[in-house]
C-alpha positions in Angstrom: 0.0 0.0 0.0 3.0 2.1 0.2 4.5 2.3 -3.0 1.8 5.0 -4.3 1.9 7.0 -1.7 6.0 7.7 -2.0 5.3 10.6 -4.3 2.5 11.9 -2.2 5.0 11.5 0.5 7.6 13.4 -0.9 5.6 16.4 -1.5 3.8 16.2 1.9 7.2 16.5 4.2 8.9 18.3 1.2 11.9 15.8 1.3 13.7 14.4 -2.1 13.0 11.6 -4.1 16.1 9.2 -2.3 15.2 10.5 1.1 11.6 9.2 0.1 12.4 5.9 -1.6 14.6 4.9 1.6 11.5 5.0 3.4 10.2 1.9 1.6 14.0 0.6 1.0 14.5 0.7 4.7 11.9 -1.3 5.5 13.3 -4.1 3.0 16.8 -3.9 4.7 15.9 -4.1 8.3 13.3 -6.6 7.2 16.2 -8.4 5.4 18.0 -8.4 8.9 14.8 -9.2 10.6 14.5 -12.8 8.7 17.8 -14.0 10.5 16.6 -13.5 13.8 13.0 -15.0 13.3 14.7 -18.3 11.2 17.2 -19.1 13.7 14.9 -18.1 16.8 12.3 -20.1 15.3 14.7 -22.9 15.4 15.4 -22.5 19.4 12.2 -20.9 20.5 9.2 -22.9 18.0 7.9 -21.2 15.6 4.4 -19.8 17.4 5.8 -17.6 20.1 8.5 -15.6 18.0 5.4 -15.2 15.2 3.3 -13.5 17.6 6.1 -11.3 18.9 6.4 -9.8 15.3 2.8 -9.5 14.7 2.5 -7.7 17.9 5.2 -5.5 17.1 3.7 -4.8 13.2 0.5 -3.4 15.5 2.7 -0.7 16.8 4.9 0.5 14.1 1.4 0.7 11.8 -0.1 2.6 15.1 2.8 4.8 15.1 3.0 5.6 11.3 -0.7 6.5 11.3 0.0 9.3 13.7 3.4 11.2 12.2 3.2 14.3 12.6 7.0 14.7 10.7 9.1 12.6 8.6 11.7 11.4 11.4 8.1 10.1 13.5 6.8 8.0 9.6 10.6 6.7 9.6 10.5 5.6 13.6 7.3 3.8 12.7 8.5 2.6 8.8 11.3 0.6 11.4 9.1 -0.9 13.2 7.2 -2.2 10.5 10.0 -3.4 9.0 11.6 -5.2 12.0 8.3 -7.3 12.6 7.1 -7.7 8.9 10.3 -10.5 8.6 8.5 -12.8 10.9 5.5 -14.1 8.4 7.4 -14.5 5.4 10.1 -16.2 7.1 8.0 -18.6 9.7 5.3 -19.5 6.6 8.0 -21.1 4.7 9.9 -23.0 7.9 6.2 -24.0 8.8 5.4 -25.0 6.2 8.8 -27.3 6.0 7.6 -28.7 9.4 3.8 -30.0 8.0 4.5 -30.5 4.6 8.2 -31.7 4.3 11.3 -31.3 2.1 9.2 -33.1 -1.4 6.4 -30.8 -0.9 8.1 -27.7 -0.1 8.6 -26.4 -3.5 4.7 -26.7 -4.7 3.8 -25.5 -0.8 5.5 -22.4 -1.2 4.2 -21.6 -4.6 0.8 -21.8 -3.1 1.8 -20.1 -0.2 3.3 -17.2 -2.6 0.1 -17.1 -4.8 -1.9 -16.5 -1.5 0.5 -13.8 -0.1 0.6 -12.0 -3.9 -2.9 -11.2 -3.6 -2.4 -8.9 -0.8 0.3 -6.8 -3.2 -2.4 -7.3 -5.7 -5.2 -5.2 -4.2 -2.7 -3.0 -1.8 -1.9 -0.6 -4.4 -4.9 0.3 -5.5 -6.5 0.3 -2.3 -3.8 2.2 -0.8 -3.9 4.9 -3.9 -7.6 4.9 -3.3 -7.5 5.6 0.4 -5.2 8.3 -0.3 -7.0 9.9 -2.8 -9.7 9.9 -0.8 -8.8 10.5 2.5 -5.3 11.3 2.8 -2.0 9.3 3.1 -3.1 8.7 7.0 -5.9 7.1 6.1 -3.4 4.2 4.2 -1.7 3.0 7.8 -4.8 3.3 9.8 -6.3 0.8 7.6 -2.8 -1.1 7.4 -3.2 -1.0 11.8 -6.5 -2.3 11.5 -5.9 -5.0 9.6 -2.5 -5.7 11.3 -4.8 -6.3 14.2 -6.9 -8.6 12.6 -3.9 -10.9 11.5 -2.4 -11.0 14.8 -5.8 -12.2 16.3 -5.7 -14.6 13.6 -1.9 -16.0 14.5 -2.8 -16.4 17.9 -6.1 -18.4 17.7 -5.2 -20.6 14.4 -1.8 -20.7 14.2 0.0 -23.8 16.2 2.8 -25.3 16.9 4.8 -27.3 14.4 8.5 -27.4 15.3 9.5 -29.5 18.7 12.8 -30.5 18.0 14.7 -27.7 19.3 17.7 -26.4 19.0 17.9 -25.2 22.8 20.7 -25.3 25.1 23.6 -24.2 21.5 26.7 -23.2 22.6 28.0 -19.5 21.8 29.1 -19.0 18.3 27.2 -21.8 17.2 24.3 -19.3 14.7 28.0 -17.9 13.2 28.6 -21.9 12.3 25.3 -22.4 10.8 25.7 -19.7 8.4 29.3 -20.9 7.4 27.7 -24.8 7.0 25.0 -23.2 4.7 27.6 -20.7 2.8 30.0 -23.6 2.7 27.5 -25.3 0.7 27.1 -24.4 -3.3 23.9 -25.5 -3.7 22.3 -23.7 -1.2 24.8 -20.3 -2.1 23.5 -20.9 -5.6 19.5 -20.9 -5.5 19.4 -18.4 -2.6 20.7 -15.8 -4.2 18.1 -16.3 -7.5 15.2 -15.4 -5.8 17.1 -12.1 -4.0 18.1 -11.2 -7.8 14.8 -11.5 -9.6 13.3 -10.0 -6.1 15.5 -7.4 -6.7 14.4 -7.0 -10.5 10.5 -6.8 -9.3 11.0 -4.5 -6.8 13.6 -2.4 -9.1 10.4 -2.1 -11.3 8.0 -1.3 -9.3 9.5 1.7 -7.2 11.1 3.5 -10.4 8.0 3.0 -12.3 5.8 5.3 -9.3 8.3 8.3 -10.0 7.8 7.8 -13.9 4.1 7.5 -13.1 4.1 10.8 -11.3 6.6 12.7 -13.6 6.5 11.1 -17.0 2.8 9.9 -17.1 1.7 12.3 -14.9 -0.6 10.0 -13.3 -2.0 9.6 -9.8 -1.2 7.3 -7.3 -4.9 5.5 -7.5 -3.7 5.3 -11.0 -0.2 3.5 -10.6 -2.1 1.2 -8.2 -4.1 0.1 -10.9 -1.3 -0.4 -13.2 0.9 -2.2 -10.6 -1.6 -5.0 -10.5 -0.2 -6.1 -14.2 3.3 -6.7 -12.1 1.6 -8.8 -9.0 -1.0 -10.7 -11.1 1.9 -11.7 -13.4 4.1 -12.8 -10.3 0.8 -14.5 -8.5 0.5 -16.2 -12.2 3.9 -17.9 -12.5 3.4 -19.1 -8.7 0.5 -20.8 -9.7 2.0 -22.1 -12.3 4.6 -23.6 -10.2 2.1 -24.9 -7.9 0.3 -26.7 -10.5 3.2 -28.8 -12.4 4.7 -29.5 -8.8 7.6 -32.5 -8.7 6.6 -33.2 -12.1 9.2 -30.7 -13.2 12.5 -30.6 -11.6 13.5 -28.2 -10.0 16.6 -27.3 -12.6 14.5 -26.6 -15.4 12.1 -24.7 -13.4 14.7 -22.0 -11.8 16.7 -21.8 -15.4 13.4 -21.3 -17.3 12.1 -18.8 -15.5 15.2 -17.0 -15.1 16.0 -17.0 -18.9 12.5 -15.8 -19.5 13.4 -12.4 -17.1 15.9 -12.2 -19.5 14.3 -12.6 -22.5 11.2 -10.2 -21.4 14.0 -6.9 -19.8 14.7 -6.9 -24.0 11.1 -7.2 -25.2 10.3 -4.1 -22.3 13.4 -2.2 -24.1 11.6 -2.4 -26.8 8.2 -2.0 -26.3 9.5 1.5 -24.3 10.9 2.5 -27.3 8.1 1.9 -29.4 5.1 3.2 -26.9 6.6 5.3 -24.5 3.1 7.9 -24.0 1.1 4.2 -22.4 2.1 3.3 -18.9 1.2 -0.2 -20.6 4.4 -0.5 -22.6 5.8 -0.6 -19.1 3.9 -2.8 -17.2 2.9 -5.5 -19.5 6.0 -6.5 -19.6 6.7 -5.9 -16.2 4.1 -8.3 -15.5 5.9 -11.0 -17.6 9.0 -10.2 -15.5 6.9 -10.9 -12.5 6.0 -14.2 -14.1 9.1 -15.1 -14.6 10.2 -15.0 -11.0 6.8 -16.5 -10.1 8.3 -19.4 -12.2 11.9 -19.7 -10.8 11.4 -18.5 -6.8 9.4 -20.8 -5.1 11.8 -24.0 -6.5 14.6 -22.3 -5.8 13.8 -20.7 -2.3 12.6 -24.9 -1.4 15.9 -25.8 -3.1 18.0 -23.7 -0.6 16.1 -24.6 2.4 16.6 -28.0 1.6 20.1 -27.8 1.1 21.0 -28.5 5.0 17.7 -30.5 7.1 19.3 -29.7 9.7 18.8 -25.6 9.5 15.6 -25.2 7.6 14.4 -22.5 10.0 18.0 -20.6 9.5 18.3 -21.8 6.0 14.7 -19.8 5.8 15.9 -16.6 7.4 18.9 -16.2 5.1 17.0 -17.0 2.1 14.5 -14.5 3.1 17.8 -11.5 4.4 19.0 -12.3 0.8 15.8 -11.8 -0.8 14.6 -8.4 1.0 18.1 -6.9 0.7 18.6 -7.0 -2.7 15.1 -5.9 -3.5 16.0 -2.4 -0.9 19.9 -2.4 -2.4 18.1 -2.3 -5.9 15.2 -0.2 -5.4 17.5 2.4 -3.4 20.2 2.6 -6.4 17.5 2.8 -8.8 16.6 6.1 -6.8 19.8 7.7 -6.8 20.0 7.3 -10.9 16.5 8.4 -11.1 16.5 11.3 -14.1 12.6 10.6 -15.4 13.8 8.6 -18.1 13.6 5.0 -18.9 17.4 4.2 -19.1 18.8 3.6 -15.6 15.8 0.6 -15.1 16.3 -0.5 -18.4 20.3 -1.4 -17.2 19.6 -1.9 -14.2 16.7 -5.0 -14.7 19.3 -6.2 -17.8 22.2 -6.3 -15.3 20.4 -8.7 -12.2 18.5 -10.4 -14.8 21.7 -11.9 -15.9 23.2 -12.4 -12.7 20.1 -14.4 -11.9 20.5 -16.4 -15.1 24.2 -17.0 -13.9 23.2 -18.0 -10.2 20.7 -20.4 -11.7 23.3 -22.1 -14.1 25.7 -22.3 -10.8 23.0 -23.9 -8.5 21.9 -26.2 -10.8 25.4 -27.7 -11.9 26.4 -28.1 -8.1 23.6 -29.5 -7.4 24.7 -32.5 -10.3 27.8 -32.7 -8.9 26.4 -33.0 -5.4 23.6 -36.2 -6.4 27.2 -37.4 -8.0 29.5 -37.7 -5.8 26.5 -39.6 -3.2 26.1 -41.9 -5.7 29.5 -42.8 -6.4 
C-alpha cells in the first residue's frame, strides 16, 4: 500500500525523491536483517511464540506511522514495521517445512506465494484509493486495522509445528550455521536467484511510481491500478509452479524462469521505445518479468532450504535477508540514478536479470555434482 503514496509523501514533508524511496527501501533492509533473527529463533524458540512477537510489534509501528506528525516520527514507525514484517514470510515457509516436508516444499510455497501476492495485488490500488480519498493517513490506519486482525488470527489458528529444538547451542554456534549453509554451493547458488529476480521486481515497481508521477503524470490511484499487471503476473507464475509441482524438476524450473526475465527486460526495451506515451508498454512486460520470477522463486527458495535439514528455519531466514536486501539495495540505487527517463531501469533490470540467469546455471550444476558424488 506504500508504493503510491512515496510521491505523495515526498511532497507532503517536502523531502527528495532518495530520502523518500529509503522510506520503503529501509523497511526491505531491516526486514532483510529481521528474517535471521525470526529463522534461527524459530529454530530454538518454535515457531508460534517468536510469530506472535512480530505481529504484535507490526500493530505498533502501523499505530505509530498512522500518527506522524513529521518525517523522522513516519521513519520511527516505517522501522518498526520493517523489524516485525520479517516474521510471516520467514515462519510461513519453515512452517510450512515442518507440515508438509522437504518433497512438498517447492509446490507449498508456490501456493503459499500465490496466497501472499494477492495482498500486493489489491494494496496498491487500495492504498492509492484511500489516499485519494482520505489522505496518506488514512493508508496506515487501515494497514493497523488489519495488522490487528492478523495477529488475532496467529494467535487463535496458528500452532505449533516445530518441537525438536535447537535449545541449550553453545555461543558461536548461529555464526557456524551460516558458514555450514555458505560452505555449501547448492544452497549459495538458488538463494541468491530469488534475491536477484526480487530485486528486479522491486527495481520495477518503485522506479516505475516516479515515472508515473513525472512522466505519465498520473495519480497514485492510478499506478495502483497499473501495478496490479506486475503482481498478477508474479501470482501467475506461482501458480504455475504450484500446479506442475515435482513433475518438473526443480533445474529446469529456476533456469526457465530465469532466462524468460531475461528474455522479457529486452522485449520491455523495446516496447519502451516503441510506446513510451502508455504506462502499458511498461507494465505488460513488467508483469511478464513478474511471471518469470513466479516461475523460478518458489523452486529455488525450497531448493535452498533444503540444502541443510538440519537448519531449515536458519536456511529460511537467510534465504528471506538475501531476498529483502537486494530488493531495498536495488530499489534504493535505482533512486539515486533516477532522471525521469527509462534508461537507468532498463540497465539496471538487464544487469540482475543476468546475474540471476548465472546463479541459476551455478546452482543447478552443483547441485549434479552434489547427487554425483552420493552416488559414487
Amino acid at each position: 500500500m506504500y508504493i503510491p503514496l512515496m510521491p505523495t509523501i515526498q511532497q507532503a514533508f517536502g523531502v527528495s525523491t532518495v530520502l523518500t524511496t529509503l522510506t520503503f527501501s529501509m523497511v526491505l533492509f531491516v526486514m532483510a536483517f529481521g528474517t535471521l533473527i525470526y529463522g534461527s529463533a524459530s529454530d530454538r524458540y518454535g515457531r508460534k511464540p517468536v510469530l506472535m512477537v512480530g505481529l504484535i510489534l507490526f500493530v505498533a509501528g502501523s499505530a505509530v506511522c498512522a500518527v506522524a506528525w513529521n518525517f523522522e516520527v513516519l521513519i520511527a514507525g516505517r522501522l518498526l514495521q520493517a523489524l516485525a514484517a520479517g516474521c510471516g514470510v520467514v515462519l510461513a515457509r519453515a512452517i510450512a517445512r515442518d507440515v508438509y516436508g522437504p518433497d512438498k516444499l517447492a509446490q507449498v510455497i508456490a501456493y503459499i506465494t500465490t496466497a501472499y501476492v494477492l495482498g500486493p495485488t489489491l494494496a496498491p490500488p487500495i492504498g492509492g484509493a484511500i489516499s485519494d480519498i482520505f489522505g496518506w493517513n488514512a493508508v496506515f490506519i487501515f494497514a493497523t486495522a488489519i495488522a490487528v486482525i492478523v495477529a488475532l488470527l496467529g494467535g487463535t489458528v496458528i500452532r505449533e509445528t516445530h518441537f525438536n529444538r535447537t535449545t541449550g547451542r553453545k555461543n558461536g554456534a548461529l555464526l557456524r550455521d551460516y558458514a555450514t549453509l555458505f560452505r555449501n554451493p547448492v544452497f549459495v547458488g538458488y538463494a541468491f536467484v530469488p534475491a536477484l529476480t526480487s530485486g528486479a521486481f522491486f527495481a520495477l515497481a518503485t522506479y516505475a511510481s516516479f515515472l508515473m508521477r513525472d512522466h505519465y503524470k498520473a495519480s497514485p490511484g492510478e499506478y495502483g491500478l497499473y501495478f496490479m499487471f506486475l503482481t498478477i503476473g508474479f501470482m501467475s507464475g506461482n501458480f504455475i509452479s504450484g500446479r506442475l509441482g515435482n513433475r518438473v524438476s526443480t533445474e529446469y524450473m529456476v533456469t526457465a524462469g530465469c532466462l524468460v526475465g531475461v528474455i522479457t527486460v529486452e522485449v520491455l526495451t523495446v516496447s519502451l521505445f516503441i510506446w513510451p506515451a502508455y504506462p502499458v508498454a511498461l507494465f505488460l512486460p513488467g508483469a511478464i518479468i513478474g511471471l518469470a520470477q513466479g516461475l523460478a522463486m518458489p523452486h529455488a527458495q525450497a531448493a535452498a532450504i533444503n540444502a541443510e535439514p538440519d537448519l531449515t528455519g536458519t536456511a529460511s531466514g537467510v534465504v528471506m535477508f538475501l531476498h529483502f536486501f537486494a530488493a531495498a539495495a536495488a530499489s534504493l540505487f535505482l533512486s539515486t540514478l533516477y532522471d525521469g527517463t527509462f534508461f537507468p531501469l532498463i540497465e539496471i533490470l538487464f544487469v540482475l536479470s543476468i546475474l540471476a540467469l548465472g546463479c541459476a546455471l551455478f546452482a543447478n550444476a552443483a547441485k549434479r555434482r552434489r547427487a554425483a558424488g552420493l552416488t559414487a
